[in-house]
N, C-alpha and C positions, 0 to 999 in steps of 0.2 A: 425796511423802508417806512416812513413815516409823512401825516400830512405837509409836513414842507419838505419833504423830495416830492411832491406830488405837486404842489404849488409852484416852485423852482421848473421843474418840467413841463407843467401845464403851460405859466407862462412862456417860459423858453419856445415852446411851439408855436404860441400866437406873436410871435416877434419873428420866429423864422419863417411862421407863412405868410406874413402881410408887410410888417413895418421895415423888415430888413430888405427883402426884395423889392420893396417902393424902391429904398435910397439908392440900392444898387444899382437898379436900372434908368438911375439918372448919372448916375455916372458916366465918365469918360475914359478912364484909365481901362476898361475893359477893352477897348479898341485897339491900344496898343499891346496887349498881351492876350489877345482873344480865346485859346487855348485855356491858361490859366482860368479866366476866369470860369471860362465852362467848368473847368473842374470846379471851382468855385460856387455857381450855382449848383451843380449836384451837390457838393457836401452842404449847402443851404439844404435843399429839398430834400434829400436824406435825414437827416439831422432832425428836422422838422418831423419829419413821420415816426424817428424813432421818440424824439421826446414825447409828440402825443400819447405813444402806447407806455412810452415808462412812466408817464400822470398815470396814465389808467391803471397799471398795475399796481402802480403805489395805494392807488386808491382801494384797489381790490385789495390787498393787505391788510386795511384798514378796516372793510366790510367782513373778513373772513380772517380775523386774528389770530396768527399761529401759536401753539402753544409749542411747549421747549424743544418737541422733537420735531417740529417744523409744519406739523399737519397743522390742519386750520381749526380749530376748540369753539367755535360757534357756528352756527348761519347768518347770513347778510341783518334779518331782521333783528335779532339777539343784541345788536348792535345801536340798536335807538336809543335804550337809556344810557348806554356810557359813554355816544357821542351827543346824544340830543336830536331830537327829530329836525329842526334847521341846517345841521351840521349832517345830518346822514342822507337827507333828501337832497343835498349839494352834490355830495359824493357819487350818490346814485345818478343825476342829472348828469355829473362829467364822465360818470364811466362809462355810461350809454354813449354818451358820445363819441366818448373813443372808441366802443366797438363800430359805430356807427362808420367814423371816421376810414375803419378798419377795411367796415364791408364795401364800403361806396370807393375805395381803391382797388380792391382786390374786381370788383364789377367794373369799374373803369377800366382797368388793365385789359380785362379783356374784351369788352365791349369798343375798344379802340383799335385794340388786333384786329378782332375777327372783320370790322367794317373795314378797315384800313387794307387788309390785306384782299379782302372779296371786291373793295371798287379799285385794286390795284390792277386782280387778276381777270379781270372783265376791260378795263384799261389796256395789258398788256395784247391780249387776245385781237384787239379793235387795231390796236398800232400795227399790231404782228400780220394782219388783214390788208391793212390797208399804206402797208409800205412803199415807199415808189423812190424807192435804192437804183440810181444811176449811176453809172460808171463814170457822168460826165461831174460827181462828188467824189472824189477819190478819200473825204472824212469818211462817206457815207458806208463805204463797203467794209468796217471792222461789225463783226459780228452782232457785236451790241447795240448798235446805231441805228436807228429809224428813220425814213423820212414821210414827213405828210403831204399833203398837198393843200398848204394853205401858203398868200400871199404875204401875210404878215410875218416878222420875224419870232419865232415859239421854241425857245429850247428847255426841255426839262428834262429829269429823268423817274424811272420807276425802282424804288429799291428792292432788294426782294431775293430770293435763290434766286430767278433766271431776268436780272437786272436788264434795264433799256435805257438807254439814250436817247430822246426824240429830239432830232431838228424839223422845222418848216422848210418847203424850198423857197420861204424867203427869207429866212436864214443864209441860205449860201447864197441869194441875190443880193441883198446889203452888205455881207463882210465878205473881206479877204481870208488867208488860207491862218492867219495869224490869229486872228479875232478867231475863228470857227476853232484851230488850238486849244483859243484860250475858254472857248467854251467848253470842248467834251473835257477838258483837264479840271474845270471846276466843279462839272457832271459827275464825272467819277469820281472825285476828292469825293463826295455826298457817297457813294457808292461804299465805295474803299473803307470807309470811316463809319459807318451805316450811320449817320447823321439821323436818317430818320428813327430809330430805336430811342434815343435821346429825346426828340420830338414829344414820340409817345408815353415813353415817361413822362415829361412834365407835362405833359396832358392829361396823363390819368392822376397826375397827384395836385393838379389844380381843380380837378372835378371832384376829389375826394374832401380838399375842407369844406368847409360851409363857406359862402361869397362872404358873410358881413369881416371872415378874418385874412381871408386869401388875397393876395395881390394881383391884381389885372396885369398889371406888366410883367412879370416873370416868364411866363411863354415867349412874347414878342421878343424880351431881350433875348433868350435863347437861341430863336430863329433870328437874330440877326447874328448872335456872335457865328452860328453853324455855315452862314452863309459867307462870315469874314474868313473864314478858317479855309474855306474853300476858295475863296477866290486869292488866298496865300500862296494854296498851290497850283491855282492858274496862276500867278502873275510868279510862280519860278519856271513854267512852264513853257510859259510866251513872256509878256513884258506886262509894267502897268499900263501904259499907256493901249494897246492892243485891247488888254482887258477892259479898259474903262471904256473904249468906245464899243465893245460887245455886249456890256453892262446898257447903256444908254439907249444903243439900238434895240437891245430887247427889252427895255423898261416896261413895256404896256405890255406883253407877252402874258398868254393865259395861262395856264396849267389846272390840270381836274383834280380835285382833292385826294390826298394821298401821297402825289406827287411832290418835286420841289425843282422850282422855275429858277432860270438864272436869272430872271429879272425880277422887278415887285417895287412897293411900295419904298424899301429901303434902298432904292439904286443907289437915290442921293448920296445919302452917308458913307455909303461903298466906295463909290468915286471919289468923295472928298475924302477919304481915310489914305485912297492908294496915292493922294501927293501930300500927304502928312506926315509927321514922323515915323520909323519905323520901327520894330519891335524892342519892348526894355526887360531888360533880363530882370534887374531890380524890383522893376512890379511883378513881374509873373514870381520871381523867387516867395514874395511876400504873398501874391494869392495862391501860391500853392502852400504855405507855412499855415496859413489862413484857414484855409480848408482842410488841414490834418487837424486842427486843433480844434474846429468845429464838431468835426466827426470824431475824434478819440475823448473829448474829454466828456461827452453825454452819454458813449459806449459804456465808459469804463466804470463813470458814475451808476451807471443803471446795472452793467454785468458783475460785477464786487460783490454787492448785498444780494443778486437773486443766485451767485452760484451759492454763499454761504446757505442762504434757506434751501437751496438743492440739495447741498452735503448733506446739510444736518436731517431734513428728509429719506432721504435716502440711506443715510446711517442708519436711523430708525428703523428699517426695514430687515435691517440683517441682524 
């Protein structure tokens, strides 16, 4: 590897964390192939994370120069006069960063689990408490299903090994048997799919760049395409129509972080999607063509050159 695979890489990262997911998530075609493009955004945020660390290694190549049998023939410092002290204080600057890059993912990752799943399990406990499951619910009585006792309409659910369901009983005050349907089938789509795993991914790897390169919307789009996905398989479940007025009557509907509400801020867009057109193979073909090509061809670039310096390392040794 050499300073421009390291350049190439570098930037490639700062396009895949900031400028490409702007544009993306102005887009519209994601709507009608919702699937796709998730997969879509993952090979975005993949991709991103690996070229950040394939800058850095390049760059670490560069600071610790191997000699023919692959070992490194200097230390980092050895290196100032035959790159130049502007030139190696750069170097140093972006590798840091990438380990930095590294750590504040790997700390995110888990720092998103561990809360995530502890105000889950404190959550579940409180539902599980304070259930008030009637017979005169016949949704209410499948094992997974919660009910509260609040007046407003509240459906969300909890993911997790021992998954929940929660309706309000005004929930089944406002909708028929169809709407109520169309809810626990888009509960459990989120369930089935663990939708939430996805979530936390791109949470911990929007916390890991630094804000001046990482895009604000990336997330949001995420959490709306996870919700259109779901309400794909309520509306094969029950009907759109069913759905959409389940959507509306829970729009203001709260949910405690960790969770995921069938209503929110995106109803709108939900509704107006489900009398829009329907799904086009043509776009999902091309964002899935999309995303192999995003993820194979930074792979391959980076895996080539460092198994060679592996062999030849390793040869050396025998």
């Amino acid at each position: 590897m050499n300073a421009t695979t390291a350049l190439v890489f570098g930037v490639l990262a700062l396009l895949l964390a900031g400028p490409v997911p702007a544009i993306l998530s102005r887009a519209k075609w994601p709507f009608r192939a919702p699937r796709a493009a998730l997969v879509l955004w993952q090979a975005i945020a993949l991709a991103a994370v690996l070229s950040a660390f394939s800058s850095g290694l390049a760059i670490a190549s560069q600071l610790l120069v191997p000699g023919p049998d692959g070992r490194p023939t200097t230390a980092p410092t050895a290196e100032i006069d035959a790159l130049g002290l502007p030139l190696w204080l750069l170097y140093v600057v972006v590798f840091a960063l990438t380990l930095l890059v590294g750590a504040k993912l790997i700390f995110a990752i888990v720092q998103v689990g561990f809360r995530t799943r502890r105000r889950r399990a404190r959550h579940r406990m409180l539902v599980d408490l304070l259930d008030q499951c009637d017979s005169q619910y016949p949704h209410a009585l499948s094992p997974d299903v919660r009910v509260i006792d609040a007046t407003e309409p509240i459906a969300y659910c909890l993911p997790g090994l021992r998954q929940r369901v929660v309706l309000s009983q005004g929930t089944f005050t406002n909708l028929g048997d169809a709407e109520i349907k169309a809810i626990l089938s888009h509960e459990r789509s989120h369930l089935r799919a663990r939708h939430d795993l996805v979530l936390e991914a791109f949470t911990a790897v929007n916390a890991a760049f630094p804000t001046i390169v990482r895009s604000k919307s990336a997330l949001g789009s995420v959490q709306l395409l996870v919700e259109m996905l779901a309400d794909d398989s309520a509306v094969r479940a029950s009907s759109p129509t069913a759905l959409a007025r389940a959507l509306v009557t829970c729009s203001g509907s709260t949910a405690p972080r960790g969770a995921m509400a069938v209503g929110g801020p995106s109803t709108l867009i939900r509704v107006q999607r489900l009398a829009a057109d329907g799904p086009d193979r043509r776009i999902a073909v091309a964002a899935y063509v999309a995303s192999a090509a995003i993820l194979v061809i930074p792979t391959v670039a980076v895996a080539v050159p460092w198994l060679v310096e592996l062999s030849r390392l390793f040869g050396s040794s025998h």
